[in-house]
Every structure is written in C-alpha cells, then in structure tokens.
C-alpha positions as CSV (number, residue, x, y, z in Angstrom):
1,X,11.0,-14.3,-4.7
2,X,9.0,-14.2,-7.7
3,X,10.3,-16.7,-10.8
4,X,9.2,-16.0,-13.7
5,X,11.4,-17.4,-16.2
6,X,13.3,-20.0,-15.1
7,X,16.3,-17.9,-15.2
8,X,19.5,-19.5,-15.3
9,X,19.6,-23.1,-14.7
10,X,19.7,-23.2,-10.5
11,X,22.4,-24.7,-8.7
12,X,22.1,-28.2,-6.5
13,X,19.1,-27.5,-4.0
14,X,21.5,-29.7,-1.4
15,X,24.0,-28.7,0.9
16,X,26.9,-30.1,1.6
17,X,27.8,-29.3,4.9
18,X,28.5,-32.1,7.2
19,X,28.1,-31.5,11.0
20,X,25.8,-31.8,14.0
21,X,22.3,-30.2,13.2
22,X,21.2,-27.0,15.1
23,X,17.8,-26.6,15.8
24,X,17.5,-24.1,12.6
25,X,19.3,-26.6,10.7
26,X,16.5,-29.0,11.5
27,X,14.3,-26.5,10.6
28,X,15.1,-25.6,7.3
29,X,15.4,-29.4,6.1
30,X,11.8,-29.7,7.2
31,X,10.9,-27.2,5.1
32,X,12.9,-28.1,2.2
33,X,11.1,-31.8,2.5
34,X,8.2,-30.6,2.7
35,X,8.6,-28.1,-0.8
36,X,10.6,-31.0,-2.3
37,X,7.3,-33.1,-2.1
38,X,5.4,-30.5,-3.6
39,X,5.2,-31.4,-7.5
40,X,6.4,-28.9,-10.0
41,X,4.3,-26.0,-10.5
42,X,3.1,-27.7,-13.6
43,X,2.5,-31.0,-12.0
44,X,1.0,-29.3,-9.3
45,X,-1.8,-27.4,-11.7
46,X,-2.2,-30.2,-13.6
47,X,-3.3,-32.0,-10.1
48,X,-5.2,-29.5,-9.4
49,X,-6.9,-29.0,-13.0
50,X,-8.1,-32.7,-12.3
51,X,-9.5,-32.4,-9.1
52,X,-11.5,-29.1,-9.6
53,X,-12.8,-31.6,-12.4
54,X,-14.2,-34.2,-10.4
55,X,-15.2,-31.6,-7.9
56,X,-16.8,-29.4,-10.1
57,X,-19.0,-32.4,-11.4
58,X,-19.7,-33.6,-8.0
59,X,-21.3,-30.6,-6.6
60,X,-22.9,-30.1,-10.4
61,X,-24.4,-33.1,-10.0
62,X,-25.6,-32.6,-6.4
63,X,-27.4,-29.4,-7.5
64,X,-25.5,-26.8,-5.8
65,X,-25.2,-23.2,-6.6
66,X,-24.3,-20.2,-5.4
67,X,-25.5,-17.0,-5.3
68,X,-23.4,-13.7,-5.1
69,X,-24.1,-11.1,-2.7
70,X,-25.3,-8.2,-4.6
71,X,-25.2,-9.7,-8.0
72,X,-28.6,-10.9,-7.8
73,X,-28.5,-14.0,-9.9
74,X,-28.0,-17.5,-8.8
75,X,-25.2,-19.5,-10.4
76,X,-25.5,-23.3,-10.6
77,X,-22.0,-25.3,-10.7
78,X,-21.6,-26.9,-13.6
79,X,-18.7,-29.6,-13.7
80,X,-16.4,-30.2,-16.4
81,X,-17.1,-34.3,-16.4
82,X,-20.2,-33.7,-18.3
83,X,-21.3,-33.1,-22.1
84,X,-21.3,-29.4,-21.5
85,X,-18.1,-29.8,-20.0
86,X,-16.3,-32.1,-22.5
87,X,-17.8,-29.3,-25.2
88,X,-16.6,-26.2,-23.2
89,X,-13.3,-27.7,-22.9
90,X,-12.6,-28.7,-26.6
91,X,-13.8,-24.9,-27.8
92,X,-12.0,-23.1,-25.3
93,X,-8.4,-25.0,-24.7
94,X,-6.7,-23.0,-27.0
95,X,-9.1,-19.8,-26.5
96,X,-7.8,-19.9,-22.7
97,X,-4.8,-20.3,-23.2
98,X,-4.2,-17.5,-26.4
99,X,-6.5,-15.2,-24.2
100,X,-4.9,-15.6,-21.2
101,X,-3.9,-11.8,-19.9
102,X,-0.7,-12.1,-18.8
103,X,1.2,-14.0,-21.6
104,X,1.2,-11.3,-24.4
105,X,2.5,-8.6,-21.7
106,X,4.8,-10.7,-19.8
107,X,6.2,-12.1,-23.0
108,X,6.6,-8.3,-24.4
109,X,8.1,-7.2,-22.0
110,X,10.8,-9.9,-21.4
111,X,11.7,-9.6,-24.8
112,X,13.3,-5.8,-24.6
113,X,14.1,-6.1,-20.6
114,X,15.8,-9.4,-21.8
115,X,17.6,-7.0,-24.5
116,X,18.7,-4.5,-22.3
117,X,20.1,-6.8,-20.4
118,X,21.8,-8.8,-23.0
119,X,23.5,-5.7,-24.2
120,X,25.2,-4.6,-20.7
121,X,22.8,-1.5,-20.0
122,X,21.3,-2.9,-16.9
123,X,24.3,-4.2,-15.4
124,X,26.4,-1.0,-16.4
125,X,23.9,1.2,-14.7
126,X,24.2,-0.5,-11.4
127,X,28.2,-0.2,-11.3
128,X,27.5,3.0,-12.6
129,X,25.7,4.0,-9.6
130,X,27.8,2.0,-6.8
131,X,30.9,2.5,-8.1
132,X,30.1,6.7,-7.3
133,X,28.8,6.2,-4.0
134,X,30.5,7.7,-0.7
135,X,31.7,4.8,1.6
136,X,29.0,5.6,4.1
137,X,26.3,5.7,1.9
138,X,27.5,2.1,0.0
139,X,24.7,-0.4,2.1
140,X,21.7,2.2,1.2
141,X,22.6,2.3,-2.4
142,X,23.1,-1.5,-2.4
143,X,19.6,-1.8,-1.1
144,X,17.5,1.1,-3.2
145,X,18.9,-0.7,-6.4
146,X,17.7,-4.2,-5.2
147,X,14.7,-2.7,-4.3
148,X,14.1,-2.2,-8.2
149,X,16.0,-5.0,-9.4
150,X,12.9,-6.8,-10.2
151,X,12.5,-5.1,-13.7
152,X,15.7,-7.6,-14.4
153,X,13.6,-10.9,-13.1
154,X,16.1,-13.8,-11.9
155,X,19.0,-12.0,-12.9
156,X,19.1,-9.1,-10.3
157,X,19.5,-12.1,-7.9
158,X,22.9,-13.1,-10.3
159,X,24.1,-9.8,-10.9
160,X,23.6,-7.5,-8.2
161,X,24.9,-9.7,-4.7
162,X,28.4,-9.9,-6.3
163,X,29.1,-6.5,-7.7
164,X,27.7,-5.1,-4.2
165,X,30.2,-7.4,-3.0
166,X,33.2,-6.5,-4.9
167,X,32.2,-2.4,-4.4
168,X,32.2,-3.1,-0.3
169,X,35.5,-4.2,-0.8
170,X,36.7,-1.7,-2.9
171,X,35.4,0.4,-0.3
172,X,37.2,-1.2,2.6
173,X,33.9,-2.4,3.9
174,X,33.0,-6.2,4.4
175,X,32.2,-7.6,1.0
176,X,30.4,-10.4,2.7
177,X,27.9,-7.7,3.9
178,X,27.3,-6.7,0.9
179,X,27.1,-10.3,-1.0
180,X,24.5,-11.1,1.5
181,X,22.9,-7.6,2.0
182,X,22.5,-7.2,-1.3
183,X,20.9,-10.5,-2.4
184,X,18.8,-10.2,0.9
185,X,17.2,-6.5,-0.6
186,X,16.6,-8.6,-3.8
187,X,14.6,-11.1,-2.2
188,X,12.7,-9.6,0.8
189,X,11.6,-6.9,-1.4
190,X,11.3,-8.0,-4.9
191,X,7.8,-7.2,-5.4
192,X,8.8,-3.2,-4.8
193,X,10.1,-0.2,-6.8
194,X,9.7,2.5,-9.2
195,X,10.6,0.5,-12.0
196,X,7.8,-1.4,-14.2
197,X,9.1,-4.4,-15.4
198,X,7.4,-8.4,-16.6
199,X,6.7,-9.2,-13.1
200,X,3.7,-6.3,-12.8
201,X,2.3,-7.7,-15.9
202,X,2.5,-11.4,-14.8
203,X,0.2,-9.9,-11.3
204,X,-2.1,-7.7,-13.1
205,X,-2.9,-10.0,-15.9
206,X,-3.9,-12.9,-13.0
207,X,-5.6,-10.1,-11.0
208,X,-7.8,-9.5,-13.9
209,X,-8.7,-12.6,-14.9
210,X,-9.4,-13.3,-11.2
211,X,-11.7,-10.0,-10.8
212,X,-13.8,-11.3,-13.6
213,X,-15.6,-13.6,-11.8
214,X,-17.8,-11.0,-10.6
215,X,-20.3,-8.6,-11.7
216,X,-18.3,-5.6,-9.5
217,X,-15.6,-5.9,-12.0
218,X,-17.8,-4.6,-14.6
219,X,-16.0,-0.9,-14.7
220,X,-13.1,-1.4,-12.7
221,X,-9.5,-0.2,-14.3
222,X,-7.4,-2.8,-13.6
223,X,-4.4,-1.6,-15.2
224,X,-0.5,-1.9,-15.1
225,X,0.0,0.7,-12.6
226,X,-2.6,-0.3,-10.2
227,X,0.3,-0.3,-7.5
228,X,2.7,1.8,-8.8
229,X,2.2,4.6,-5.6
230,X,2.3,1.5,-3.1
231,X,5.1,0.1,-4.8
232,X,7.5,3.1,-5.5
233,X,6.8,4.6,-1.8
234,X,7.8,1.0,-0.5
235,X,10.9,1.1,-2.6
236,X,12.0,4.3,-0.9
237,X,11.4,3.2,2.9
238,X,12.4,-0.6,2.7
239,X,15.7,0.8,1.1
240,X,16.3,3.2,4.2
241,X,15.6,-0.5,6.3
242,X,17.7,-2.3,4.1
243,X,20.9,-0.1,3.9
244,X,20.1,0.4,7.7
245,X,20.3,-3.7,8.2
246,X,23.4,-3.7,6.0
247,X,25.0,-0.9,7.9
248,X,24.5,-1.7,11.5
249,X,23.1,-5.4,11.7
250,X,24.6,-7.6,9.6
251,X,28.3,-5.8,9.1
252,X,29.0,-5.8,12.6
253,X,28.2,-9.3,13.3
254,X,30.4,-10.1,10.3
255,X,33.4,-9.0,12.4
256,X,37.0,-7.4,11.0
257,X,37.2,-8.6,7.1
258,X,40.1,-10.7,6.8
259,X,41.2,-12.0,3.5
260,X,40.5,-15.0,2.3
261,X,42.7,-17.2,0.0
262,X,40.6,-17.8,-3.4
263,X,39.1,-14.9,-2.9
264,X,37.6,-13.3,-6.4
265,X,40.1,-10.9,-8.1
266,X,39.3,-6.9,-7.6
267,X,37.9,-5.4,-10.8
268,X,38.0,-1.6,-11.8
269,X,34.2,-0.4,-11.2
270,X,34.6,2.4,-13.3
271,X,32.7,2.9,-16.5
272,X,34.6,3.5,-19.4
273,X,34.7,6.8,-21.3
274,X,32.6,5.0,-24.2
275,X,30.1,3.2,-21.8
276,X,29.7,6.7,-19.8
277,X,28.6,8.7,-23.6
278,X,26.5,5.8,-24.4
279,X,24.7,5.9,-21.1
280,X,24.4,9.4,-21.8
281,X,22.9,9.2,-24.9
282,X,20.4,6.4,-24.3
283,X,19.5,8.6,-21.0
284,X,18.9,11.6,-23.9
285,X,16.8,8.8,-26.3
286,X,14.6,7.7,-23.4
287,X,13.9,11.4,-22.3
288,X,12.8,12.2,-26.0
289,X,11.0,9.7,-26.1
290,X,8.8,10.1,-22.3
291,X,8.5,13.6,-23.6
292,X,6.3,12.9,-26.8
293,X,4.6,10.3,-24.7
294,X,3.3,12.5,-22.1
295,X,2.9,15.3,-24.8
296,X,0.2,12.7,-26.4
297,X,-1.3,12.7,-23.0
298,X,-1.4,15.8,-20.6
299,X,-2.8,18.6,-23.3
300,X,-5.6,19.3,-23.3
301,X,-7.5,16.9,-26.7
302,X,-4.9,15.0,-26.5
303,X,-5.2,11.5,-28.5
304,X,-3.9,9.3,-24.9
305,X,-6.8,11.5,-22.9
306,X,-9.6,8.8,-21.1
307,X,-13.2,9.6,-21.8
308,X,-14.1,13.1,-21.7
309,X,-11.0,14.2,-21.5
310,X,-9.4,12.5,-18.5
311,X,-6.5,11.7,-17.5
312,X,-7.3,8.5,-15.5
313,X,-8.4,6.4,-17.0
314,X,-6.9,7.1,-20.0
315,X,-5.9,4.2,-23.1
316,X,-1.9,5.4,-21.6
317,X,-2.9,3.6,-18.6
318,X,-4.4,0.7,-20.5
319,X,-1.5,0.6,-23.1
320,X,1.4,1.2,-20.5
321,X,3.1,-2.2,-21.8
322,X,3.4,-0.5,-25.5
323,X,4.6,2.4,-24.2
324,X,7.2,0.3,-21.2
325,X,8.1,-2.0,-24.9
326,X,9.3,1.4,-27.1
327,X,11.5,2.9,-23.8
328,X,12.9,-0.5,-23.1
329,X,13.4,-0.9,-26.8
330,X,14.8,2.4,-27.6
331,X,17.5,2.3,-24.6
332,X,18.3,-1.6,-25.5
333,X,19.1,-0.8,-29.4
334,X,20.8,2.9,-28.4
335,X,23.2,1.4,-25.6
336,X,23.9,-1.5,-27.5
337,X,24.8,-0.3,-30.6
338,X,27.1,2.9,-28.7
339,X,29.2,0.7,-27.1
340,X,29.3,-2.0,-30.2
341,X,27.5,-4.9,-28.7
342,X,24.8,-4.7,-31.4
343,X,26.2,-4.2,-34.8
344,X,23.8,-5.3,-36.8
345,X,19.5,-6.0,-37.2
346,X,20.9,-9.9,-36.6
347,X,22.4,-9.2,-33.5
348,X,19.0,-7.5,-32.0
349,X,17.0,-10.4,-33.2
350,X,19.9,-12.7,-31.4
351,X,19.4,-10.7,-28.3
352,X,15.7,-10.9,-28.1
353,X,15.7,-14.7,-29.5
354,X,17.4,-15.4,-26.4
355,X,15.4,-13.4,-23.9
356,X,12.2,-15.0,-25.7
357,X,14.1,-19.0,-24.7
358,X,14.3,-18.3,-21.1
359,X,10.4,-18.4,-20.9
360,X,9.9,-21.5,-22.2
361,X,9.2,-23.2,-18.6
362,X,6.9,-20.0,-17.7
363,X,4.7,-20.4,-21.1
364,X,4.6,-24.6,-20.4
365,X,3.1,-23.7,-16.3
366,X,0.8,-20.8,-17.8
367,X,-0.6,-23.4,-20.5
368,X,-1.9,-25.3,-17.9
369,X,-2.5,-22.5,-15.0
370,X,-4.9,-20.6,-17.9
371,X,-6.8,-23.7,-18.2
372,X,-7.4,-24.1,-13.8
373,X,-8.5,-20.3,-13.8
374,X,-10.7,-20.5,-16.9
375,X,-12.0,-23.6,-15.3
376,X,-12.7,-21.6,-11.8
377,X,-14.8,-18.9,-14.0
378,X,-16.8,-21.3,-16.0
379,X,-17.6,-23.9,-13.6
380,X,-18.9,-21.1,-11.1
381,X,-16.2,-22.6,-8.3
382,X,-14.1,-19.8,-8.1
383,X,-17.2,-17.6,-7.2
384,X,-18.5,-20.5,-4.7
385,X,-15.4,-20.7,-3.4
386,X,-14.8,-16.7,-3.3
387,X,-18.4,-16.7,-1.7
388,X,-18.1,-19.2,0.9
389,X,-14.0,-17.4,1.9
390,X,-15.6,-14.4,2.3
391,X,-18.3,-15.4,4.5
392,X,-16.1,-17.3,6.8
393,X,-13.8,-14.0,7.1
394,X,-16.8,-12.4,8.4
395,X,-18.4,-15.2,10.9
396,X,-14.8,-15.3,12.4
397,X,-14.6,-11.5,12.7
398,X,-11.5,-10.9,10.6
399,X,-12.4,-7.7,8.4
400,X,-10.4,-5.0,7.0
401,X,-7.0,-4.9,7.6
402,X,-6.9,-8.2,9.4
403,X,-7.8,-9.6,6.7
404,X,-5.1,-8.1,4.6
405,X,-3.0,-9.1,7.4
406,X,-4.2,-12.7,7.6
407,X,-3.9,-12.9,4.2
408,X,-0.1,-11.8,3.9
409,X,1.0,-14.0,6.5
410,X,-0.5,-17.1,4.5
411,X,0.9,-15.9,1.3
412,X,4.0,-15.5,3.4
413,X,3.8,-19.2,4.8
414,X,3.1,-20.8,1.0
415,X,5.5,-18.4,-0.3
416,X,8.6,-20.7,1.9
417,X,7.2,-24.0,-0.2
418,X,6.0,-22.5,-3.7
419,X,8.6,-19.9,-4.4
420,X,7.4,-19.0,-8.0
421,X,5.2,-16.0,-7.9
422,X,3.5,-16.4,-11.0
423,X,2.2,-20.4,-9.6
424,X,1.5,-18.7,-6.7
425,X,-0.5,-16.1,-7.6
426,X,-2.4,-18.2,-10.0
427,X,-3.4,-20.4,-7.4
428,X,-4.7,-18.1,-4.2
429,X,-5.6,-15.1,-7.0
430,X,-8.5,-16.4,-8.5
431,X,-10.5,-17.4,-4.8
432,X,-8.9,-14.3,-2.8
433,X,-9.5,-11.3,-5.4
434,X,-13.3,-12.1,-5.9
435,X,-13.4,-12.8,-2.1
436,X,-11.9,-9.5,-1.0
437,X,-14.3,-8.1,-3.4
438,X,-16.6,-9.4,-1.5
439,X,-16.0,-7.6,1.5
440,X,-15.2,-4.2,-0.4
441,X,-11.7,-4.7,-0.7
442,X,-10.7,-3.6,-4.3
443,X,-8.3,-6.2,-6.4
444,X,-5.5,-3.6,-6.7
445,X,-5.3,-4.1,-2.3
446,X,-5.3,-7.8,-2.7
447,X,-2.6,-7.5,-5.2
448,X,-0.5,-5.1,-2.7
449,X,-0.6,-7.1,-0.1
450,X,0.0,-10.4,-1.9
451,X,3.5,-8.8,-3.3
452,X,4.4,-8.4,0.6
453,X,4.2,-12.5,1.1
454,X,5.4,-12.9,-2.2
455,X,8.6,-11.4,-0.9
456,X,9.3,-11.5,2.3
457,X,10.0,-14.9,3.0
458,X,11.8,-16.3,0.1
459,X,15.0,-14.8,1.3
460,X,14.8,-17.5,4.4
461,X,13.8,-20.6,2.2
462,X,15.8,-23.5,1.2
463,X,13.4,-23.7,-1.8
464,X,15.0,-20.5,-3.2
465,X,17.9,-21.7,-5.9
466,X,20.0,-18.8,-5.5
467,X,20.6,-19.3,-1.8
468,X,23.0,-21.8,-2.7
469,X,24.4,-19.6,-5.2
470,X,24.9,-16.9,-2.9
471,X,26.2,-20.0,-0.7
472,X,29.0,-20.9,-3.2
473,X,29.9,-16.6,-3.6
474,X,30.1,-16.3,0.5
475,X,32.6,-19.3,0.9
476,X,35.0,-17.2,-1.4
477,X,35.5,-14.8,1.3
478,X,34.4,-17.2,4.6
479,X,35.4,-20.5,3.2
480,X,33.7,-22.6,6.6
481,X,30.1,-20.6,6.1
482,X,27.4,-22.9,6.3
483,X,24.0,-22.7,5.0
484,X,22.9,-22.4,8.3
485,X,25.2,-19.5,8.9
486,X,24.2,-18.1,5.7
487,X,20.1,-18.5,6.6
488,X,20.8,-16.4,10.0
489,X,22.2,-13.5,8.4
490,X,19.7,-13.7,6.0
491,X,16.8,-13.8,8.4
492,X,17.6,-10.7,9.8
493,X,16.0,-9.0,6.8
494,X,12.5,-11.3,7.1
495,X,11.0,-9.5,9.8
496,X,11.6,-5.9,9.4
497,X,11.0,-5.8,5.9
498,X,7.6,-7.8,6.0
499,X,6.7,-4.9,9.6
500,X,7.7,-1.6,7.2
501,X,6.2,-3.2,4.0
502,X,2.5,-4.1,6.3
503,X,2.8,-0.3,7.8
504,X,3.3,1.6,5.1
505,X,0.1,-1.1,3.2
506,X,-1.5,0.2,6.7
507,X,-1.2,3.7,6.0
508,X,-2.6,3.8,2.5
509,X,-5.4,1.7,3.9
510,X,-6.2,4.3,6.6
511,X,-5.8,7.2,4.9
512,X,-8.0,5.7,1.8
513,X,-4.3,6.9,-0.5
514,X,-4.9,5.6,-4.3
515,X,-2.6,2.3,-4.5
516,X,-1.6,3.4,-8.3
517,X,-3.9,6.1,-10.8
518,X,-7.3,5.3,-10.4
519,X,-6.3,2.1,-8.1
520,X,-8.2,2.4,-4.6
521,X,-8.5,0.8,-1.6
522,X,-12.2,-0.4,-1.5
523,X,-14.7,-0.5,-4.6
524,X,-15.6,2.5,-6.1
C-alpha cells in the first residue's frame, strides 16, 4: 500500500501473540526482520545518495560512458566527488529539490483532499452509499469503494475496514468479513479507481522526472491521466473479485457470527436530513462546476483545446491538478459549511493547516529522494544503468509482456519490505522507465504495471502498520485471532487480485488500448 503521508501515527509493528510458531508464522517474522533492517526511507536514500557518489566518481574516473541506442550521442559519467560535481551540487540542491515534479501536485492536492476529509464529506459519502445497499450486494459495494479509497491516502485504510464492519452487521452478515474484506480491497488494490487523487500525482511526477533521461521523452505527454482507462477499468473488475472473495471465500470460512463481549456498540448508518441536502448540494456545486470546465474544453476554439485545436493533448490534460484543486475545493468548503463544520475563513485555513502537517515526513524523504534522482540524470548513471537493464532483458530473452510481468513480480517482492510507494517508486522509477523505453515500452506501461506490485502484496506484509490496526478491530469480534490468523484471511486476496490486475494490464497490452488520453502502450 502506497504511504504517502505518514498518516496517522501507526500502531506497534509487534505482535503479541504467544504460542507455538506455524510455518507462516515463521514466515512472516522473516520478513518483518528482514524490512526492520532496512533503514527508513530516508536513511535508506541518503545511503543510497552516497554510494551513487562514490560510484559515479569511480566509473568517471575510469572513463566510462555510455551511449544510448538511438540517441546518437555518447555520454561520459561524470561523478559527483569531483570539482564539477562539488559545483553541480551547491547550484542545484535547492533547484532539485524546489523543481522536483511531484511536490507542488502532491502537496496541492493533499491540501483540499485533506479538507474534504476533515470536514466529514468523504467519510459521509461512504456510509452514504453502504448504508443503502441490499444485503446481497453489501461485500461488492464494500470492495468498489476500497477500490477508490486511495483519493483518501492512509485514511481509507482507518475509515473504511470498520464502517464496512459495523454495515455487515447491521446487515446480519459477519462483520469480521467485512473488517477484513474491506481493508483487504484497500490494500491489494490501492493503486486502482476512477477517482484522481495525491497518489497519481506522487507516480506521474517520478515517472517524468524518470523519462527525462532520454531523448525519446522529447514530445511525450506525460500527464496526470496517463492511466486513468487502465486504472478506472481495473477498479470495476477487481471490485467484482473482491466482493466475490468477501462473499464466498472469506465469509464462509468465518463460520456462524457469534457475539462477542466488547464488541463495538451498533451505530445508526443513516445520514441525517441535514448531511443528505448538503451532500445534495455539494453534488449540484461540483456538477456546475465540471460543466464550465468541459465547456472551456470540448467547443470548438475553446481556450482548454491542445494545439490546433485538439483535444489531447490539450493544457486540461496538463493542468488536471488545478482543475482536481477547484472540485475538491468547491465540495470541501460547500459540505463543510452546509452541515456547520466550517463556519468561518479560520476554520478552512485550520482544516487545510492540518492536511498540509501530515506531510511533513513525505516532504523530509522527497528532499533527499529529488537529490538521488537529479543525481541519476546528471551523472549519466541512470541512463547507464537504464542501458545496460535493458540490454540484459534482451540477452536473456524476456521482452514484452514478460518483461512487464518480471517487472511486477519484483515490484511485488520489494513492495513486502519497502511498503511506501512514493520510496519505492523513486527508487526502481528512474532505471526501469528509461529502460522500458528502451525496449519501446512507453512510461505510462511501466507506471501501470508498477501500481499492480505496489498493491498487491502489502495486504500480506508485516511491514504494513495497519495490519495490526485491523488486528486490534478483529479481536473485538474474535477476541483469540492471531496475526497469523489474520495474514491467512488476508492472503486470500494476494493472488487473485495481482492474476485479474496482470490480465486486464494483458489485454490493453494486446489490443494496443490507450492506458489514459494520449497514454499508449509503446512509443509513439
């Protein structure tokens, strides 16, 4: 699951449960041994930072250079351990880090998502939606919300497992299915939906900065939406899987639902009268508003039409975060005020103050990420690097989709020990985008199939926080669940989720489908 914020502080990253170890007991401590070694993210870049340092130096001062298929030029390495380096550094610190694409959007964004939620809207929409939902239809609701719960970073993984929870058992349905079904949805398929939220600006910003290595990126549109068809599609399907799981995996293993003694109290799911006219009315707000945006872009003339007049690209495309800031903003300040949580221009600043806190970790580990990937560019390793992937790809025959495939399955494998997607994608982003490019593969494919390992696996990791969170919520209704119990039920998401999410990546790929406007599969 992709953190970006830091959102809240986690719980313990220990167990407590006593007992002989199973073999997936012994299992899961290796791999939480092994992550706990790893440093933190920014520790780890700051590692990192120093090597490429020395390396870059080394293989400057051994003369080596690289030359990139196509681009016709030969680049020398040039290490950062010399004048030119100690010069480059001391001009550009600040540069990379200021310039760095995806602080301003992520930061943007986060401030009016952070809003919305602040004020109830997000949170009021989801029990909006669950609390109307037949009984039969409960577990595929539960999982087409998670699916887009990612537009809410860290807190869909809060919110949405224990109001799934509480609507199950409202329902007569077992509430542990949906506790675990729901956070399982969140997890295995974060990286999916409809919904646009901080998370697509964190990827496209690194994907961009990671293109630019390479004279093929000279024209490409590497926008926002770049996986919006792949992502929304996915959403659809992996909720059908999900609410399927939920349904007629996981519930029936959970067995008759017996009462437990602390278990949380029933609430009434129902919105009010006065939260139901203010969803209303922020639903009217937003609609205004997407009207006199796509009026601005559709006519014919219009001011938001691309070069000669088209619609892809188009400066909409390019400026989708100002146009995702004033919906997010508009339904923020309209829900808040209509149900009296905002009363006042102090309250909204309060609101988005607080957001704006929760990224202080985030802007700390993309200080020092910006400076490894400028580093990359300017020292010409990212492109040797890139070069030299790329090339072993092809001597070992994996091309194409199997290298997509390859690919996902070590994201997947990284993704158990580094759970933060923005760390991760900074650090197999800048070699794997230029190498794909490489072989044809356009960045907006690498991107697509990097949010499949991004996702998949963190539901199964004891590296993920919020597994013990959603440990602590289970033993109110099963107060003997283990985390090994826990991990089992979970697992049964890993699997099918990672299959769908590879075939329906597989049938854009064969069919040559657009992965977002203007986003294809090779390079054209």
């Amino acid at each position: 699951m992709s953190s970006q914020t830091g959102l809240p502080a986690p719980p313990p990253t220990k167990s407590p449960d006593p007992g002989r170890a199973t073999g997936l007991d012994r299992v899961l401590s290796f791999i939480e041994r092994a992550g706990n070694a790893l440093p933190n993210p920014v520790a780890l870049f700051s590692v990192l930072f120093l090597l490429l340092a020395c390396v870059s130096t080394a293989l400057d001062l051994g003369g080596v250079s690289v030359r990139v298929p196509g681009g016709g030029d030969t680049e020398h390495i040039t290490g950062l351990l010399t004048g030119d380096g100690v010069k480059w550094l001391v001009e550009n610190l600040v540069v990379n880090f200021a310039t760095f694409p995806p602080i301003g959007a992520v930061v943007v964004l986060i401030m009016v998502v952070g809003l919305c939620e602040k004020t109830g809207l997000l949170e009021t929409l989801m029990r909006g939606t669950l609390a109307r939902v037949p009984r039969a239809l409960l577990p595929y609701a539960v999982a087409l919300i998670a699916s887009q719960a990612h537009m809410m970073s860290d807190v869909a993984a809060i919110v949405l497992p224990p109001l799934a929870a509480l609507v199950f058992k409202s329902a007569g349905r077992h509430p542990a299915a949906g506790l675990i079904g729901g956070f399982a949805c969140v997890t295995a398929g974060y990286a999916a939906g409809f919904t646009i939220g901080s998370l697509d600006a964190l990827y496209v910003g690194i994907t961009q900065q990671a293109a630019s290595v390479l004279p093929a990126a000279d024209g490409l549109d590497i926008h926002l939406l770049i996986n919006y068809f792949f992502t929304a599609a996915s959403s659809l399907v992996l909720a059908a899987v999900g609410g399927f799981l939920i349904s007629r995996v996981l519930e029936p293993r959970l067995g008759v639902y017996e009462a437990a003694g602390e278990e949380p109290e029933d609430h009434d799911l129902t919105l009010t009268p006065v939260q139901r006219r203010a969803l209303l009315r922020t639903a009217l707000v937003v609609l205004v508003y997407l009207a006199g945006v796509l009026a601005l872009w559709l006519p014919e003339g219009a001011p938001l039409r691309g070069e000669g007049g088209a619609l892809v690209p188009s400066p909409l495309l390019s400026g989708i975060v100002p146009v995702l800031f004033g919906a997010f903003l508009l339904a923020g300040l309209t829900y808040g005020f209509s149900v009296k949580q905002l009363t006042s221009a102090e309250d909204v600043t309060t609101a988005v103050t607080e957001s704006v806190k929760t990224m202080s970790g985030y802007l700390v580990m993309m200080f020092v990420a910006a400076q490894v990937i400028a580093l990359f560019t300017w020292s010409n390793v990212g492109v040797l690097l890139a070069v030299k992937s790329a090339a072993l790809f092809d001597s070992l025959g994996v091309t194409g989709f199997w290298a997509i495939l390859v690919f996902v399955l070590l994201v997947s494998c990284l993704n158990l020990f580094i759970l933060s997607g923005s760390a991760l994608w900074s650090l197999v982003g800048p070699v794997f985008v230029p190498a794909f490019m490489l072989m044809g593969t356009s960045p907006a494919l690498t991107q697509a199939a990097f949010r499949i390992g991004d996702s998949a696996t963190g539901v199964i990791t004891p590296m993920n926080p919020y597994v013990f969170l959603i440990l602590a919520m289970l033993r109110q209704y099963e107060p003997d669940a283990r985390l090994g119990t826990l991990i089992s039920r979970l697992a049964i998401f890993v699997v099918p989720f990672m299959t769908v999410w590879l075939a329906i990546l597989g049938i854009f790929y064969g069919f040559d489908l657009p992965l977002g406007p203007g986003a294809h599969i090779g390079l054209k």
